[in-house]
Each structure stands twice: as C-alpha cells, then as structure tokens.
Biotite code that builds the C-alpha atoms (Angstrom):
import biotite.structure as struc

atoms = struc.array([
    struc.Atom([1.010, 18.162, -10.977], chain_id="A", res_id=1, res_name="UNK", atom_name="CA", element="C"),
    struc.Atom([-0.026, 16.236, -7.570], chain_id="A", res_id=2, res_name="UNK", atom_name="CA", element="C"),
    struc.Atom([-0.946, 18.833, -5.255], chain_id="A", res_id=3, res_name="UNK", atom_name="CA", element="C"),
    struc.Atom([-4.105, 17.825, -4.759], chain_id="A", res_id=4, res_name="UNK", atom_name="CA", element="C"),
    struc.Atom([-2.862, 14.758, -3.303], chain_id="A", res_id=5, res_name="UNK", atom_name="CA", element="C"),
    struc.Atom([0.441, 14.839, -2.107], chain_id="A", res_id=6, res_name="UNK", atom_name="CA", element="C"),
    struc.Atom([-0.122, 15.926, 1.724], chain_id="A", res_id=7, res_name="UNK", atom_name="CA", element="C"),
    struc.Atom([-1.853, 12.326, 2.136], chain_id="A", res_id=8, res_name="UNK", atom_name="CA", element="C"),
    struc.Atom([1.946, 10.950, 1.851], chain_id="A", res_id=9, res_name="UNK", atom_name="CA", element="C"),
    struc.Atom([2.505, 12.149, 5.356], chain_id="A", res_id=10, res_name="UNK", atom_name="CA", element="C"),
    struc.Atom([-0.557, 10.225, 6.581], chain_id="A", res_id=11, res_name="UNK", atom_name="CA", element="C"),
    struc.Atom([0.278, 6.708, 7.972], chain_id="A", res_id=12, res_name="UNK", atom_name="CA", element="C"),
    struc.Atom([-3.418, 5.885, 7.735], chain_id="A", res_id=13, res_name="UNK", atom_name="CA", element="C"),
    struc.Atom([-3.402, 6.370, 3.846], chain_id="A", res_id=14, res_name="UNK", atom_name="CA", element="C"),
    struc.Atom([-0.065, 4.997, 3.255], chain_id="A", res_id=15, res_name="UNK", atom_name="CA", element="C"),
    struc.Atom([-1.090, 1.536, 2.135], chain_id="A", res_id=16, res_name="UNK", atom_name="CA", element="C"),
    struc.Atom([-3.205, 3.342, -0.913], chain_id="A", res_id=17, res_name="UNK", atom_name="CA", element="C"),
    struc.Atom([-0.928, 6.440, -1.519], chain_id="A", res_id=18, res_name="UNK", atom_name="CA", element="C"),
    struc.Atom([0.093, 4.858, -4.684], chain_id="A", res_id=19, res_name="UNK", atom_name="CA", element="C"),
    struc.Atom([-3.223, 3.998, -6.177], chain_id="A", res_id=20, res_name="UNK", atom_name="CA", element="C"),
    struc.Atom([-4.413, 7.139, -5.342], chain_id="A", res_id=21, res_name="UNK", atom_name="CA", element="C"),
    struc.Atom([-1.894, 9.178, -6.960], chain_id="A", res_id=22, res_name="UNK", atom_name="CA", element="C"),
    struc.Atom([-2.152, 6.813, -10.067], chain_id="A", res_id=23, res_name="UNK", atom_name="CA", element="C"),
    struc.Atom([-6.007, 7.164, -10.418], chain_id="A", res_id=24, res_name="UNK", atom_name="CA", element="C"),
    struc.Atom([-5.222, 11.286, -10.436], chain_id="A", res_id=25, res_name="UNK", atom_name="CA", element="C"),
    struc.Atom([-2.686, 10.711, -13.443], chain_id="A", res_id=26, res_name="UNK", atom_name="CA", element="C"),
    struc.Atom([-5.333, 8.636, -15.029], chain_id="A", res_id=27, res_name="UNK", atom_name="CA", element="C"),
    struc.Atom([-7.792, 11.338, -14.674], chain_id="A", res_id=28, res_name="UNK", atom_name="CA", element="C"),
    struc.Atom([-5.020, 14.053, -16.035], chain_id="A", res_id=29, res_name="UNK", atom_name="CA", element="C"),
    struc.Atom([-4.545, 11.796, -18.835], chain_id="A", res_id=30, res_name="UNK", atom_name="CA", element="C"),
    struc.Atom([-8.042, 11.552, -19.719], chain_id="A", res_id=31, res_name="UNK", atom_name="CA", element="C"),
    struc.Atom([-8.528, 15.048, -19.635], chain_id="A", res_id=32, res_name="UNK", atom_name="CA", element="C"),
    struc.Atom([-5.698, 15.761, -21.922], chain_id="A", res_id=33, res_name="UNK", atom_name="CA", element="C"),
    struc.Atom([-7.021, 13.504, -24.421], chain_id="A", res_id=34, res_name="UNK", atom_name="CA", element="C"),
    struc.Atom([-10.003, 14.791, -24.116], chain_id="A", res_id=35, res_name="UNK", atom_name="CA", element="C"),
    struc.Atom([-9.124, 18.285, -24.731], chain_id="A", res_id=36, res_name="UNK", atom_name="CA", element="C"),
    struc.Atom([-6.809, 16.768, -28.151], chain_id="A", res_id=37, res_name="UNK", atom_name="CA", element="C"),
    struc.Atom([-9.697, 14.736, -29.675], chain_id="A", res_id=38, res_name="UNK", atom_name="CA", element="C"),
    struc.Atom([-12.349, 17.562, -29.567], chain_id="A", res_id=39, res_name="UNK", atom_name="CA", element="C"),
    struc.Atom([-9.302, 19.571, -31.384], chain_id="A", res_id=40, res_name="UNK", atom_name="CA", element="C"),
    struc.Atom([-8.941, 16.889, -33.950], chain_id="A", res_id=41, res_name="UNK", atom_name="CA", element="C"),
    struc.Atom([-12.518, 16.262, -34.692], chain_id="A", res_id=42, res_name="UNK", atom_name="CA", element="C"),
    struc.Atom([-12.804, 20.034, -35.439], chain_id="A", res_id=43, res_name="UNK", atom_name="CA", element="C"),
    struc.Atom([-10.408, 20.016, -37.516], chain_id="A", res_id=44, res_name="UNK", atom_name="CA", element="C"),
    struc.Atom([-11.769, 16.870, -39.332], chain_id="A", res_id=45, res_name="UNK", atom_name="CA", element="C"),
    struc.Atom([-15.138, 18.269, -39.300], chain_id="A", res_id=46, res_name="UNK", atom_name="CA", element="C"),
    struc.Atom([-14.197, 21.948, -40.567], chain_id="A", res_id=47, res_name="UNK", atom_name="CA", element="C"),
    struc.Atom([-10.993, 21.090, -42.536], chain_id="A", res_id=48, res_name="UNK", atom_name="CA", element="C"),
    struc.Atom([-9.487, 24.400, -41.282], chain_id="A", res_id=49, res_name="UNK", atom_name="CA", element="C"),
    struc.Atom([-6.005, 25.539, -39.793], chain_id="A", res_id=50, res_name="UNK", atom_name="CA", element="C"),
    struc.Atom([-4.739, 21.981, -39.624], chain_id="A", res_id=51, res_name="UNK", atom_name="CA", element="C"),
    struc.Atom([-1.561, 23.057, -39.020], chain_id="A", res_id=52, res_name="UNK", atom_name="CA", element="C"),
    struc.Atom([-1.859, 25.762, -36.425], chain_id="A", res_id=53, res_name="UNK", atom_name="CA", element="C"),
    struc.Atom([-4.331, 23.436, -34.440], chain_id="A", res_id=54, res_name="UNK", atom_name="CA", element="C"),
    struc.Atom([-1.679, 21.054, -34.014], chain_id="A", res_id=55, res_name="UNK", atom_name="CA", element="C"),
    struc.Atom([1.366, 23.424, -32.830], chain_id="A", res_id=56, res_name="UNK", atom_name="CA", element="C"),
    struc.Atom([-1.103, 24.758, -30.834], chain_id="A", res_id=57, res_name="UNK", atom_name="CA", element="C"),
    struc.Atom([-1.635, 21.220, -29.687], chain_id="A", res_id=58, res_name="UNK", atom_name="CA", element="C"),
    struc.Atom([2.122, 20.276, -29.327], chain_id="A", res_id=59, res_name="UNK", atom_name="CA", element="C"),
    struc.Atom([2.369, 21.206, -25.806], chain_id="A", res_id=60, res_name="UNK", atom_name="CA", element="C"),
    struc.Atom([-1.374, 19.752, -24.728], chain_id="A", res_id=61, res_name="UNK", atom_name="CA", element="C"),
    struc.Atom([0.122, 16.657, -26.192], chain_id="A", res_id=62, res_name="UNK", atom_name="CA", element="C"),
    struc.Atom([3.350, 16.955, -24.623], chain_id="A", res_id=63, res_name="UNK", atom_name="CA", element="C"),
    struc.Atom([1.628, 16.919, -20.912], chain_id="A", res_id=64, res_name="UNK", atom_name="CA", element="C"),
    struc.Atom([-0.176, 14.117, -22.102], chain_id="A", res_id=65, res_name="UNK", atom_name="CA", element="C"),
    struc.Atom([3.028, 11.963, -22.388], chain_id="A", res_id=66, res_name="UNK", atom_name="CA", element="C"),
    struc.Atom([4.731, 13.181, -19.428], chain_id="A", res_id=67, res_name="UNK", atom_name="CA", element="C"),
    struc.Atom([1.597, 11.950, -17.167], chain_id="A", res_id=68, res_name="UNK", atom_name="CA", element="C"),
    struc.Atom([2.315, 8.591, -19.302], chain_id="A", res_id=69, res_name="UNK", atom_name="CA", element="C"),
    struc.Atom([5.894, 8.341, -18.234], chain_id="A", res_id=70, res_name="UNK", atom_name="CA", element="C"),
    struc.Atom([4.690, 9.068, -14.613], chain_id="A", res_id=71, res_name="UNK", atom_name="CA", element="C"),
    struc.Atom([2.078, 6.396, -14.855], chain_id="A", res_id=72, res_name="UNK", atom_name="CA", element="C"),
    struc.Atom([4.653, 4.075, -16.290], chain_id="A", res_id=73, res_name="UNK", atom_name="CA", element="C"),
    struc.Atom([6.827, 4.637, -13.043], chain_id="A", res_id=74, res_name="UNK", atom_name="CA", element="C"),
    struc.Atom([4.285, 4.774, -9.989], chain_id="A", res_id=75, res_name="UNK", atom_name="CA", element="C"),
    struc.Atom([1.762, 2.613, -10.829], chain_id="A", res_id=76, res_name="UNK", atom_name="CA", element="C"),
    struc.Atom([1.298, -1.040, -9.446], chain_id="A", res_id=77, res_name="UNK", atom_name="CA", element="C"),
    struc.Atom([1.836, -4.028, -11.181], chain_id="A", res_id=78, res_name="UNK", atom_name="CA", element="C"),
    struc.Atom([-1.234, -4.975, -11.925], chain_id="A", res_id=79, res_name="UNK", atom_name="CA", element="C"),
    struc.Atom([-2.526, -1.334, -13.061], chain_id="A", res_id=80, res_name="UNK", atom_name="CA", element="C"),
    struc.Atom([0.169, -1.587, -15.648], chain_id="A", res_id=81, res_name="UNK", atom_name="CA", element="C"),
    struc.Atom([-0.932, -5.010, -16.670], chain_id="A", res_id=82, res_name="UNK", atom_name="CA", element="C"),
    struc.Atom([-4.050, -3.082, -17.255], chain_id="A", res_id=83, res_name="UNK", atom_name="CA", element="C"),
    struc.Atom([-3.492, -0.367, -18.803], chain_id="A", res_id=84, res_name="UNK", atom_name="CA", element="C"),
    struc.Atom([-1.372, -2.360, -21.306], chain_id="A", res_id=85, res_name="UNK", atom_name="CA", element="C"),
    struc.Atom([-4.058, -4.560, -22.201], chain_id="A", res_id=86, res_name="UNK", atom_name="CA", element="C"),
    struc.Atom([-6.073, -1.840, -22.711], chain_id="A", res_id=87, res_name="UNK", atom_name="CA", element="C"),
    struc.Atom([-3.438, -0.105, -24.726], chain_id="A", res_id=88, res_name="UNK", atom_name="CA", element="C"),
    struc.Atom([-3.179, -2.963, -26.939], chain_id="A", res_id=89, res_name="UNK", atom_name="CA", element="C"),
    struc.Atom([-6.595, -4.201, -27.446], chain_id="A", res_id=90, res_name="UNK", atom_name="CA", element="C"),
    struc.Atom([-8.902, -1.404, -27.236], chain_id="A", res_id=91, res_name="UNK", atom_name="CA", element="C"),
    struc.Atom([-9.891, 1.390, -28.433], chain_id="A", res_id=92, res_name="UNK", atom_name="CA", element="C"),
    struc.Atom([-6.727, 3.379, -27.022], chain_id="A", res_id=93, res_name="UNK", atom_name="CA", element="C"),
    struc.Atom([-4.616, 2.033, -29.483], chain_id="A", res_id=94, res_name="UNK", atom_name="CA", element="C"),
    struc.Atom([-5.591, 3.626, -32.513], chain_id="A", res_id=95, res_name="UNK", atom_name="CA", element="C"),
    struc.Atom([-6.675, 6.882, -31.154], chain_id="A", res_id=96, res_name="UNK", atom_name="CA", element="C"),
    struc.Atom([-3.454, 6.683, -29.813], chain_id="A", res_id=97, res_name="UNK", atom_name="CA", element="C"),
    struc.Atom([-1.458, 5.725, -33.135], chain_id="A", res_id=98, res_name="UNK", atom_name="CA", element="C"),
    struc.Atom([-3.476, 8.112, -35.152], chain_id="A", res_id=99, res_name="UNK", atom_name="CA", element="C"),
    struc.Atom([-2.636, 11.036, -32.639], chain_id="A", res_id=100, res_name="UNK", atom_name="CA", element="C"),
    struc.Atom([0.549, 10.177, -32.496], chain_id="A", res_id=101, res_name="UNK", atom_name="CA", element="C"),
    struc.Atom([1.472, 9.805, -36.734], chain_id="A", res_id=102, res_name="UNK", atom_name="CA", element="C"),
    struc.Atom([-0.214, 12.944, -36.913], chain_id="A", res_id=103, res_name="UNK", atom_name="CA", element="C"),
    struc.Atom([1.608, 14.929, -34.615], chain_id="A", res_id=104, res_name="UNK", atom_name="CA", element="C"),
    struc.Atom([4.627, 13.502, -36.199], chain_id="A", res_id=105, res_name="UNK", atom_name="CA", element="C"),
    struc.Atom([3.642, 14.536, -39.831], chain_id="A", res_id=106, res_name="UNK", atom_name="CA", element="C"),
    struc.Atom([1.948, 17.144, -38.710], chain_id="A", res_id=107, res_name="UNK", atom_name="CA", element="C"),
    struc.Atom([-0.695, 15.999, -41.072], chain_id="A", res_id=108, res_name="UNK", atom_name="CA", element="C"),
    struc.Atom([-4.206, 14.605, -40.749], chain_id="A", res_id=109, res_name="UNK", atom_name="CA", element="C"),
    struc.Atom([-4.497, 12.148, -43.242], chain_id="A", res_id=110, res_name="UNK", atom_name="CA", element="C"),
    struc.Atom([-7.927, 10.283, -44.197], chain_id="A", res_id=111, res_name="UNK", atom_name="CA", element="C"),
    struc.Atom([-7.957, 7.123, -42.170], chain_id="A", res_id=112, res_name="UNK", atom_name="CA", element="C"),
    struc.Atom([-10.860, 9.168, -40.269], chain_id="A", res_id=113, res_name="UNK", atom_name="CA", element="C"),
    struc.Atom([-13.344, 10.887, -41.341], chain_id="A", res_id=114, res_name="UNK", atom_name="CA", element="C"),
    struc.Atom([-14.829, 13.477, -38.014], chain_id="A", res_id=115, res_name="UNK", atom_name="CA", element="C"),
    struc.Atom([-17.416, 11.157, -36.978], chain_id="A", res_id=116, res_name="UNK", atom_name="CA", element="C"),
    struc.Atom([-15.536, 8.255, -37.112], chain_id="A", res_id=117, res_name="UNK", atom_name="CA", element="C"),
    struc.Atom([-12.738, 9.888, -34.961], chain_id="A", res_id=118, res_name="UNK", atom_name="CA", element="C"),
    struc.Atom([-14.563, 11.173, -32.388], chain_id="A", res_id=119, res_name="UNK", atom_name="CA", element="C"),
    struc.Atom([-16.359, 7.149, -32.094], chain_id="A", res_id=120, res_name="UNK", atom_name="CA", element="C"),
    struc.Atom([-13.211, 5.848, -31.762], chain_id="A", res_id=121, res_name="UNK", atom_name="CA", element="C"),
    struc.Atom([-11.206, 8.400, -29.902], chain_id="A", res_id=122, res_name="UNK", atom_name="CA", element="C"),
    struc.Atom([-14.265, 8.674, -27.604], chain_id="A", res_id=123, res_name="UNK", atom_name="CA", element="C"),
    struc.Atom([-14.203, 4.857, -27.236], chain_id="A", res_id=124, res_name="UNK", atom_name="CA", element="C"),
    struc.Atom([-10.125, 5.483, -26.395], chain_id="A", res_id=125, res_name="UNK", atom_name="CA", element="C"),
    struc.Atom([-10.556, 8.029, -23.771], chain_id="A", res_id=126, res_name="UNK", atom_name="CA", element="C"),
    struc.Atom([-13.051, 6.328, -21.682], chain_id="A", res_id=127, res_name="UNK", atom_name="CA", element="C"),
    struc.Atom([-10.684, 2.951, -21.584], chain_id="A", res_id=128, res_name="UNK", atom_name="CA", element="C"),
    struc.Atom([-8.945, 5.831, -19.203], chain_id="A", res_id=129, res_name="UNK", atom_name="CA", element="C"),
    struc.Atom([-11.835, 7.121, -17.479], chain_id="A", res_id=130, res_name="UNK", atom_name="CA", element="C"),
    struc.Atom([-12.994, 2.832, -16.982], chain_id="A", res_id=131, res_name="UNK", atom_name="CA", element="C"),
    struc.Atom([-9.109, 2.335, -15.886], chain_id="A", res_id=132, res_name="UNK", atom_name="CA", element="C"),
    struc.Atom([-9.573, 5.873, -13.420], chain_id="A", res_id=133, res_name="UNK", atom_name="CA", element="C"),
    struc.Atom([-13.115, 4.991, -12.072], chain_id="A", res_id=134, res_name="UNK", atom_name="CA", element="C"),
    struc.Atom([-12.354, 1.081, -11.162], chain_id="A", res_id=135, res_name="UNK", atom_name="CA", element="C"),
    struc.Atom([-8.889, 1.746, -9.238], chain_id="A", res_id=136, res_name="UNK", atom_name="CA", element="C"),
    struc.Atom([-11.009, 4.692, -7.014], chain_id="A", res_id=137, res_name="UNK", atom_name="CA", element="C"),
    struc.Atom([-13.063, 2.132, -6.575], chain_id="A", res_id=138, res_name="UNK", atom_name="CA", element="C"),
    struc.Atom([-10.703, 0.012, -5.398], chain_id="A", res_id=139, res_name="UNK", atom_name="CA", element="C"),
    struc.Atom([-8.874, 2.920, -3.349], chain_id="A", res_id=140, res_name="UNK", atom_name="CA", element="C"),
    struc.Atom([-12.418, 3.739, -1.436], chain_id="A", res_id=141, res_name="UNK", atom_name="CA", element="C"),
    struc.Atom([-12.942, -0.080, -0.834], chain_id="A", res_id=142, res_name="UNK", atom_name="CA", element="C"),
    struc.Atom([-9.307, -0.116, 0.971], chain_id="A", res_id=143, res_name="UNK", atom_name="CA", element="C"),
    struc.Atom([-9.272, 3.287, 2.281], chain_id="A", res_id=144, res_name="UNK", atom_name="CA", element="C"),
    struc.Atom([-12.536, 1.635, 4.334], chain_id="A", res_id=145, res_name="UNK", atom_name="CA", element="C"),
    struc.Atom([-11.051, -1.470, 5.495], chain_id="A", res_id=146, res_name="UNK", atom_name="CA", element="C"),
    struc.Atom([-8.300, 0.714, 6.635], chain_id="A", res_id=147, res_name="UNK", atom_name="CA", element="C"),
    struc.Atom([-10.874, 3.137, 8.788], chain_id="A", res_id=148, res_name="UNK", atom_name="CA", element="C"),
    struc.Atom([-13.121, 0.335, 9.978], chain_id="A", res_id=149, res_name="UNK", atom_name="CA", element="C"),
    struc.Atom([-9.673, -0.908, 11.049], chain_id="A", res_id=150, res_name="UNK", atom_name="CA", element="C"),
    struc.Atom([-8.985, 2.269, 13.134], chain_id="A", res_id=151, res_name="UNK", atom_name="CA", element="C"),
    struc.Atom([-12.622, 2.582, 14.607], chain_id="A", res_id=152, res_name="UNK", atom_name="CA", element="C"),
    struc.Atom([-12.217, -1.254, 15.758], chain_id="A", res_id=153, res_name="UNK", atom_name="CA", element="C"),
    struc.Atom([-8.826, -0.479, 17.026], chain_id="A", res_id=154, res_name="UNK", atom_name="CA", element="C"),
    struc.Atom([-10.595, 2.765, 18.794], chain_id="A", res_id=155, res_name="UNK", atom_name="CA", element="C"),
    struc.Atom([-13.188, 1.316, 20.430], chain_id="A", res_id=156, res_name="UNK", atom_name="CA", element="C"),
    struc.Atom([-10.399, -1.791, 22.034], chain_id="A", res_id=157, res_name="UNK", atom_name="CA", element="C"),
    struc.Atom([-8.711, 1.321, 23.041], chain_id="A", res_id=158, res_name="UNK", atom_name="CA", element="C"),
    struc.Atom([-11.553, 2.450, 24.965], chain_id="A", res_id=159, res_name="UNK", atom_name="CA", element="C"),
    struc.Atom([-12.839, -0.893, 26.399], chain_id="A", res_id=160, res_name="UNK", atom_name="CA", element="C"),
    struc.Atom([-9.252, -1.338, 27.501], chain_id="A", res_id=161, res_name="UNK", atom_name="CA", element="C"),
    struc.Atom([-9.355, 1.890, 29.091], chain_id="A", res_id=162, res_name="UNK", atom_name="CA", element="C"),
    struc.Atom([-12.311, 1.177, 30.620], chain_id="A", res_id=163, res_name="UNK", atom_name="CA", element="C"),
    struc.Atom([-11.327, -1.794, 32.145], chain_id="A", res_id=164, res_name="UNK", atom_name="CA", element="C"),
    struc.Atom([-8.328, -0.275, 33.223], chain_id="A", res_id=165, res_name="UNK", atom_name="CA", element="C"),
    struc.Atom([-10.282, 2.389, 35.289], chain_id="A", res_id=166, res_name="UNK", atom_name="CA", element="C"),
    struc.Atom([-12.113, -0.072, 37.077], chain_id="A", res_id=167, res_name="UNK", atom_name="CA", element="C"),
    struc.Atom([-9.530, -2.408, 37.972], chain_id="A", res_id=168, res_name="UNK", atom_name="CA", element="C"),
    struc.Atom([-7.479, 0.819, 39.451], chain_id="A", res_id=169, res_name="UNK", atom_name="CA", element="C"),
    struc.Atom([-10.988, 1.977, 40.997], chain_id="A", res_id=170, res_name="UNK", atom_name="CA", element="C"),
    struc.Atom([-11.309, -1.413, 42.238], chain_id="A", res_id=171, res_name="UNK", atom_name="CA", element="C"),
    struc.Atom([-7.700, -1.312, 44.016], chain_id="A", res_id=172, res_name="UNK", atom_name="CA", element="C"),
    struc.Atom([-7.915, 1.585, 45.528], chain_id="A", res_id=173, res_name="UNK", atom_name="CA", element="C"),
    struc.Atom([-11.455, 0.352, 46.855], chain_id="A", res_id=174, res_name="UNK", atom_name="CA", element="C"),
    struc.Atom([-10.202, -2.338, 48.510], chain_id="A", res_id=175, res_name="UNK", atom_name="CA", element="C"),
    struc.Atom([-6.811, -0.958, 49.808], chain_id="A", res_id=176, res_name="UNK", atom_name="CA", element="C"),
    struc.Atom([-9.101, 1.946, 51.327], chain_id="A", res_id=177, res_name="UNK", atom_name="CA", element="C"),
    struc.Atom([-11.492, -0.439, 52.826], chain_id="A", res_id=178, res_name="UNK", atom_name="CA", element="C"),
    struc.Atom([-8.071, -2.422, 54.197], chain_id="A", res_id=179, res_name="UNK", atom_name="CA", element="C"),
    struc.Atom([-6.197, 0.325, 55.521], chain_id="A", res_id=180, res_name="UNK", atom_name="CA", element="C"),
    struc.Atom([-9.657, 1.906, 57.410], chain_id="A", res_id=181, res_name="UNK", atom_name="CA", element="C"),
    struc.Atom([-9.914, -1.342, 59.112], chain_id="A", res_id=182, res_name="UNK", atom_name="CA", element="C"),
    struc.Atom([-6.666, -0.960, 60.494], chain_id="A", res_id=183, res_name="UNK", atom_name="CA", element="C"),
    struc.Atom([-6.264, 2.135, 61.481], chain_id="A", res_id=184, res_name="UNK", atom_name="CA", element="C"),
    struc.Atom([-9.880, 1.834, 62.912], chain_id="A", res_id=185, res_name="UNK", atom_name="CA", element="C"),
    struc.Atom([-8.285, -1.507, 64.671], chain_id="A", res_id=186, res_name="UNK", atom_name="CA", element="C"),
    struc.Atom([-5.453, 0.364, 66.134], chain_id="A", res_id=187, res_name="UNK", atom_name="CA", element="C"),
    struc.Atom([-7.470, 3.285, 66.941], chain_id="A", res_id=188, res_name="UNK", atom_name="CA", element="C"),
    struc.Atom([-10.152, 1.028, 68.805], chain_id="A", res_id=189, res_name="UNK", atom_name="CA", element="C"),
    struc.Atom([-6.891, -0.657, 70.832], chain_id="A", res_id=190, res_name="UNK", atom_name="CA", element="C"),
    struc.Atom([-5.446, 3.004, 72.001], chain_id="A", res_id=191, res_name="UNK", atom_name="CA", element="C"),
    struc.Atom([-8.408, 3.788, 73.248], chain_id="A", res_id=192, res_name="UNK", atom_name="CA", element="C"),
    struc.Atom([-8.927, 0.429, 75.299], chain_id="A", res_id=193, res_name="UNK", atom_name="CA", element="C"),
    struc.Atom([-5.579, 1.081, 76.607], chain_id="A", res_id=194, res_name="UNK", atom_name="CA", element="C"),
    struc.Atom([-5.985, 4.879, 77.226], chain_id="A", res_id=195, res_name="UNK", atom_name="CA", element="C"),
    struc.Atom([-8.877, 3.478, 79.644], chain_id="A", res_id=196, res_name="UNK", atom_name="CA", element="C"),
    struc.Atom([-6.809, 0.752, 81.417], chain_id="A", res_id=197, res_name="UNK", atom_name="CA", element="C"),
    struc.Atom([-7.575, -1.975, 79.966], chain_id="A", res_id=198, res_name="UNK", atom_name="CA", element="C"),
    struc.Atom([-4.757, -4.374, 79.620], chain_id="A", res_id=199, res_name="UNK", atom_name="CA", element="C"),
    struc.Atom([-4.076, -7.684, 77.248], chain_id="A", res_id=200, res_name="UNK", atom_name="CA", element="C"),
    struc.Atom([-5.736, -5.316, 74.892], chain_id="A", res_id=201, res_name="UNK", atom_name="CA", element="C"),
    struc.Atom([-4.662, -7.589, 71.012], chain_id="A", res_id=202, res_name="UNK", atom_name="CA", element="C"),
    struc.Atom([-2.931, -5.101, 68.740], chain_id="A", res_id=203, res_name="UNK", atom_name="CA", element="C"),
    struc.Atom([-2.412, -6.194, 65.197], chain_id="A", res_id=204, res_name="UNK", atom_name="CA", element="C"),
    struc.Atom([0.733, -5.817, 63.414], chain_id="A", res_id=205, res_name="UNK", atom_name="CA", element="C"),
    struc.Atom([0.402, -2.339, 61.113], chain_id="A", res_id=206, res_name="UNK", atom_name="CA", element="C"),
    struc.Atom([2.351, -1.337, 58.423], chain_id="A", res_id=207, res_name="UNK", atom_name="CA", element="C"),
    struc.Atom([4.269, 1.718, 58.590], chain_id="A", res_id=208, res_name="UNK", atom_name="CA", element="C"),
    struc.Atom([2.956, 2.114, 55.617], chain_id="A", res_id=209, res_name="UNK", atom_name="CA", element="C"),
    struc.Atom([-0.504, 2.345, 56.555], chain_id="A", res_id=210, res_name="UNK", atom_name="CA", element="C"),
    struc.Atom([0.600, 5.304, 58.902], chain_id="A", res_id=211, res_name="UNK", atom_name="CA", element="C"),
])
C-alpha cells in the first residue's frame, strides 16, 4: 500500500521525515476510503434501496479502511496520535465513525440519520482526516526544506573550501617554483663563472632535491 513512497527510505536526506511522510499517505488512504463508504451510505439513506447488498459490498472497502488504521496506530509519531485521538474523540469522526461501525455490525441502517444529516456529519468526519493529512504535509514540506537549505549551505562550504584549497596548493607550488628557479638559476650562474675561470666564485648549498 506504500509504493508511492517507500524508495525515499533509502534516502539519508529524507530520513528525518520518512515517518511523517508515510503517515500523511495513510491519512490520505483513509480519507479516501471513507469517502468512498459515506457516499455509499448516503445513497442508501437517500434511496432506501439494497441496504443489505450495499453493505457486503462495502465489507471489504471497510475492511481496508481499518487496516490503514492499525498501520496509522503503529507508525505514526507521538504527537500525530495525540491528534488524531483528539480528533477521534471530539469531532466529527466519532460518530461517523460509531454509526459506520454499528451498522456494519448489524448490518442495518437504523434512523439516527436521515441522508442529509449523514452526509453533514460524515462529511464533517472525513475532512478531520483530510485537516489531520494536509497540516502534517505541511509540516513534512517545512522540514523537508530545512533539511535542503541544510544541504545547499553545506554545498556551497564544500565549494568555498575547495576553493580555498586550490589556491593555497596554487599558491605552494607558486612559491616553491619561484624558489627552486632561483636556485638552479644561482647554481647555473656559478658554473658558468667557473667554466670561465673565475675562482672564489660563492655557491649556495642546493638540495638534491631541487636537482
């Protein structure tokens, strides 16, 4: 169920938000699947026809539903959960979420709601998702920025190290070039004072190096 996002794992770059961002695509699942049971329920409150087939039909739509849940429950942070309780407890969720939940188990729709009144309420549910989905994206795209503005600083030290590096080594070789030419054109300069007889001619000491 997390193609879409699993090859990110490998990336050390999105590490830090790898778990958000596979949480905010189980929220989006989840919303989806509601989605597609409360349209189903609100045609069958509106028409009052095959109430029972639309709901074995619905038995494995509802099924996914919960098993994104039970993922949700396991990946997501601390502090999503703490979320996604409250809004489980307080909001809209919970009824739409009781009501599909005693039907499925009767396999019933009773009259609590009438089909206007469901799809108020189950459309007030769902979006508690879609608020809960849209806010930690948010909050993925807010870190996944620190984390490249992070990089391109890192980058561009990189390269101003680099370049400094360069012309410290340019500079080096400048000067031991400049050194080892004065030498050599010391020592040449002495050979040929001495090639024309002059003596007490001063030779400096050379490195065999510089030879």
């Amino acid at each position: 169920t997390l193609n879409a996002v699993v090859p990110v794992s490998n990336n050390r770059y999105l590490k830090p938000v790898f778990n958000d961002l596979v949480t905010q695509q189980i929220l989006s699942e989840m919303a989806t699947y509601l989605g597609i049971i409360r349209s189903n329920f609100y045609n069958v409150l509106y028409t009052k026809n095959n109430m029972v087939g639309t709901l074995y039909g619905l038995s494995g739509v509802f099924d996914i539903y919960k098993s994104y849940e039970t993922e949700l429950l396991t990946k997501a942070s601390p502090s999503l959960l703490q979320e996604y309780n409250k809004a489980s407890q307080n909001t809209a969720l919970r009824p739409t979420m009781r009501y599909i939940l005693k039907t499925f188990q009767k396999l019933h729709f009773d009259s609590l709601y009438d089909a206007e009144t469901w799809w108020k309420i189950s459309g007030d549910g769902t979006d508690q998702l879609k608020n809960l989905q849209q806010d930690l994206l948010r909050r993925v795209k807010a870190s996944m920025n620190v984390i490249y503005n992070k990089e391109v600083l890192g980058k561009q030290s990189t390269l101003a190290f680099l370049v400094i590096a360069v012309v410290v080594v340019f500079g080096i070789m400048l000067y031991t070039t400049q050194v080892i030419t004065q030498m050599l054109s010391g020592l040449n300069e002495a050979a040929q004072k001495i090639a024309r007889g002059i003596t007490g001619v001063p030779i400096n000491n050379v490195s065999h190096d510089v030879i």
